[in-house]
Structures are given as structure tokens and as C-alpha cells.
C-alpha positions in Angstrom: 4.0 -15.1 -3.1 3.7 -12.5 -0.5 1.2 -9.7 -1.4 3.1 -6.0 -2.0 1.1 -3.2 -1.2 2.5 0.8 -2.2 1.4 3.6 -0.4 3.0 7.5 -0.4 2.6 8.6 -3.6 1.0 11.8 -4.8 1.8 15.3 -6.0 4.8 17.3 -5.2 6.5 20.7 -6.7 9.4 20.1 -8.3 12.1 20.1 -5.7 9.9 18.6 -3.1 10.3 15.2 -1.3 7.9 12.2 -0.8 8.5 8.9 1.1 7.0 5.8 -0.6 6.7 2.8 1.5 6.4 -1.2 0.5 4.6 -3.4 3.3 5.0 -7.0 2.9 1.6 -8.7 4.6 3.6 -11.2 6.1 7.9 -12.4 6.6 9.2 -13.9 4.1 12.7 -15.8 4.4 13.0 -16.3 0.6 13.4 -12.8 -0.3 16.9 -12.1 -1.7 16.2 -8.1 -2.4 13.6 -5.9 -2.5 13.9 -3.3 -5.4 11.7 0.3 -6.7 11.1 0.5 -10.3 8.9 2.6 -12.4 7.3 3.6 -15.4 6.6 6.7 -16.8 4.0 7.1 -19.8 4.9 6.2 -22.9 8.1 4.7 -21.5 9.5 1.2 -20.5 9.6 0.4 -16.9 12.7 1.4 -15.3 15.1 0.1 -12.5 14.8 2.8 -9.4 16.6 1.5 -6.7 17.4 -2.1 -4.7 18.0 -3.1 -1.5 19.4 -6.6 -0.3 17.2 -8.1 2.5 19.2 -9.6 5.0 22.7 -7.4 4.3 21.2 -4.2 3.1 23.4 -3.6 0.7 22.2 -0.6 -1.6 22.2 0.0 -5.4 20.8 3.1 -7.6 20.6 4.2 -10.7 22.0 6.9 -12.1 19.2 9.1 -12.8 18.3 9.3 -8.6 21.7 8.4 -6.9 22.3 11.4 -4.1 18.7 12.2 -4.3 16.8 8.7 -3.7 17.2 6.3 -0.4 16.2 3.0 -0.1 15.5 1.5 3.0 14.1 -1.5 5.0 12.8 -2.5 8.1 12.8 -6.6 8.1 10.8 -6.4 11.3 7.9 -4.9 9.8 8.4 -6.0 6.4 8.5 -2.7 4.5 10.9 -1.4 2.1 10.9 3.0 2.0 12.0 5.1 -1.0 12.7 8.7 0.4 12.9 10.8 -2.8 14.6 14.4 -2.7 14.9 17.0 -4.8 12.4 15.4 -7.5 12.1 16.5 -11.0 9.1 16.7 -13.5 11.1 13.6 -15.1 11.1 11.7 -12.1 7.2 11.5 -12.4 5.7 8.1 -13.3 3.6 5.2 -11.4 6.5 3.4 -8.9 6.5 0.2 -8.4 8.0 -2.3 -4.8 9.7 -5.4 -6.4 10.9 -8.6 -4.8 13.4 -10.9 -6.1 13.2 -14.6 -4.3 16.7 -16.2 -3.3 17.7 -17.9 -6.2 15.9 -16.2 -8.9 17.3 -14.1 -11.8 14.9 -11.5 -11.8 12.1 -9.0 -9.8 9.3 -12.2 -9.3 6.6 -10.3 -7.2 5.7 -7.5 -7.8 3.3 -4.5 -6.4 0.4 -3.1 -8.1 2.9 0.3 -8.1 1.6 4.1 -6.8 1.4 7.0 -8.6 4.2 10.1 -8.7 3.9 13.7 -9.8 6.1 16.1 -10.1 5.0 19.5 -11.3 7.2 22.2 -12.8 
């Protein structure tokens, strides 16, 4: 599998933006989607937002849709999350996902980045 590496995490006042990026080390053609999840403490790890590779189709949940955007760039392997408008809830470590063509679920998976939102 192709390493996953995060990077654009941080601290932000609530209402403020941050951009998180994915970067693939190298092209893969297996990849079906590439996905942001996360996890807050004491909480399971949730399902952010998805993007399909090769169409770009886009899917969000509830909790960020009109505030989140997911993005790629198959050229330079990277996947973005620009985040609007962020809430103390929407703090938590993120994490860049990729599903391989073929599989049922998220099978790669980066070691995530860290998100804070203060009040």
C-alpha cells in the first residue's frame, strides 16, 4: 500500500478555516476513493468526507456539508479538506483514507493530524 501522509492541522478559533492535505508518495491506479475521517476523544472514529478518484464524485456528512470540501489533484496525488466555519465539536485528530477498487471498506489509512477548535 501506498504510504498516506497528513499535514495542515493545528489550532483555529472557532469560526476559522484550515486546509488539510493528503499526499500519496507515489500513483496508484487501484484507488477507488479517497475519504477524511476522524476521531474525537472519547469518541468512535467518524466518516468526514469522500471523494471518488478518477470521477470526483463528492460525499459528506451531515455534520460538515456546506462548511467542508473535499478535493483532489490525481496529478500530484493529494486529496485537500478545506474546512470553514469550524466548531469546538469539529475538533478531533483527522485522518486521509483510501479505499482500493474492489474493496468494501477505507484499506489504507494515514497516521491522521491533529484539529482544534477553540471557543
Amino acid at each position: 500500500q501506498v504510504p498516506l501522509v497528513e499535514s495542515g492541522g493545528g489550532l483555529v478559533q472557532a469560526g476559522g478555516s484550515l486546509r488539510l492535505s493528503c499526499a500519496a508518495s507515489r500513483r496508484t491506479f487501484s484507488t477507488a476513493a479517497m475519504g477524511w475521517f476522524r476521531q474525537a476523544p472519547g469518541k468512535e472514529r467518524e466518516f468526514v468526507a469522500q471523494i471518488g478518484w478518477s470521477v470526483g464524485s463528492t460525499y459528506y456528512s451531515a455534520s460538515v456539508k456546506g462548511r467542508f470540501t473535499i478535493s483532489r489533484d490525481n496529478a500530484k496525488n493529494t486529496v485537500d479538506l478545506q474546512m470553514n466555519s469550524l466548531k469546538p465539536e469539529d475538533t478531533a485528530v483527522y485522518y486521509c483514507a483510501a479505499r482500493t477498487i474492489g474493496a468494501a471498506e477505507y484499506d489504507n489509512w494515514g497516521q491522521g493530524t491533529q484539529v482544534t477548535v477553540s471557543s
